[in-house]
N, C-alpha and C positions, 0 to 999 in steps of 0.2 A: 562825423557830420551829423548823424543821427540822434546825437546825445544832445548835440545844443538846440534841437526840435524836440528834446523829452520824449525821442522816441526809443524804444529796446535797442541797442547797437547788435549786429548781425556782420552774417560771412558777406562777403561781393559774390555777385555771376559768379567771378573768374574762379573763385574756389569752390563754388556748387561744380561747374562744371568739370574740374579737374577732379572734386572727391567721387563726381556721379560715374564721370570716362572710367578711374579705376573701379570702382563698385561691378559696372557692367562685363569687365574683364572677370572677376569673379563667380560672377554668377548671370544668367539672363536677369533680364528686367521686366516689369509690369508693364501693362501699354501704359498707363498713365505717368510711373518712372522715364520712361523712352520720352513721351512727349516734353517733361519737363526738362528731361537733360536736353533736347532739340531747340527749347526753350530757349535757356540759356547760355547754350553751345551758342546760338544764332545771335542774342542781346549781346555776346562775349566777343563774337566777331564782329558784330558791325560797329561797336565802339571800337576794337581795335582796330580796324580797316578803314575807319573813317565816313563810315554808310554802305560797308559792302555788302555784297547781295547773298544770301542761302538761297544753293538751289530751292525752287518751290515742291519740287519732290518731298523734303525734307524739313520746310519751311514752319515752324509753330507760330502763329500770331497770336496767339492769348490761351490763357490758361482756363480752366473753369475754378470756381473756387476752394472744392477740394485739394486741387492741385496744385494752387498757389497758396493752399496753407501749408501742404507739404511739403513746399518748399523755403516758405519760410521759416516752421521748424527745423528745417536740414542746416540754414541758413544760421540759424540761433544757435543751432548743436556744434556746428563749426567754428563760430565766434567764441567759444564759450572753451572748446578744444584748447583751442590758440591762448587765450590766456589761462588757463590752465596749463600748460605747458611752457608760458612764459614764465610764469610767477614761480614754476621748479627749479628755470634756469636760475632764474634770480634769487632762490633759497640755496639751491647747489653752491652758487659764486662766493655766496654769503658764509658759507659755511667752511668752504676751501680759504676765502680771506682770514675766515677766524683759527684757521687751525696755522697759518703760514708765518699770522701777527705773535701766537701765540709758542711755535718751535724759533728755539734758537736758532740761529745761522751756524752751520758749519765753518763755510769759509765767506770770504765779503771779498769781492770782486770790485 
């Protein structure tokens, strides 16, 4: 969607959220880390829920803009993972077709 606005294509919420939940299991986080995952966690539920509500204990309404750059580089970093990681699958396949075109058949079923 973001490409046909000529904008940088990026990761969604839902995979900041998932790469930040694992991160945190790792290692503690930054206060400003916690807030952006709270962030997100929150944008990621209430589109999935339909408008639900985070408790306000836990509730981020905005970022400052520190915080929303680095997220958008986590954002970029994960977009960027993902095809990277596609484009292997698709050299790997490439290269298993050529080796499979390339061995005779034993036997033909």
């Amino acid at each position: 969607m973001k490409e046909t606005h000529r904008e940088q294509p990026t990761g969604i919420d839902a995979e900041a959220t998932a790469y930040l939940y694992t991160a945190s299991l790792t290692a503690p986080m930054s206060e400003d880390w916690t807030k952006i995952y709270l962030h997100v966690a929150g944008e990621t539920y209430a589109r999935a829920n339909r408008g639900g509500e985070i408790p306000e204990d836990i509730k981020v309404e905005s970022l400052n803009e520190e915080q929303m750059a680095d997220l958008n580089r986590l954002k970029e970093w994960i977009y960027h993972q993902r095809t990277r990681a596609r484009e292997g699958r698709q050299k790997k396949a490439e290269v298993a077709a050529r080796i499979k075109a390339a061995q005779p058949a034993l036997f033909d079923f």
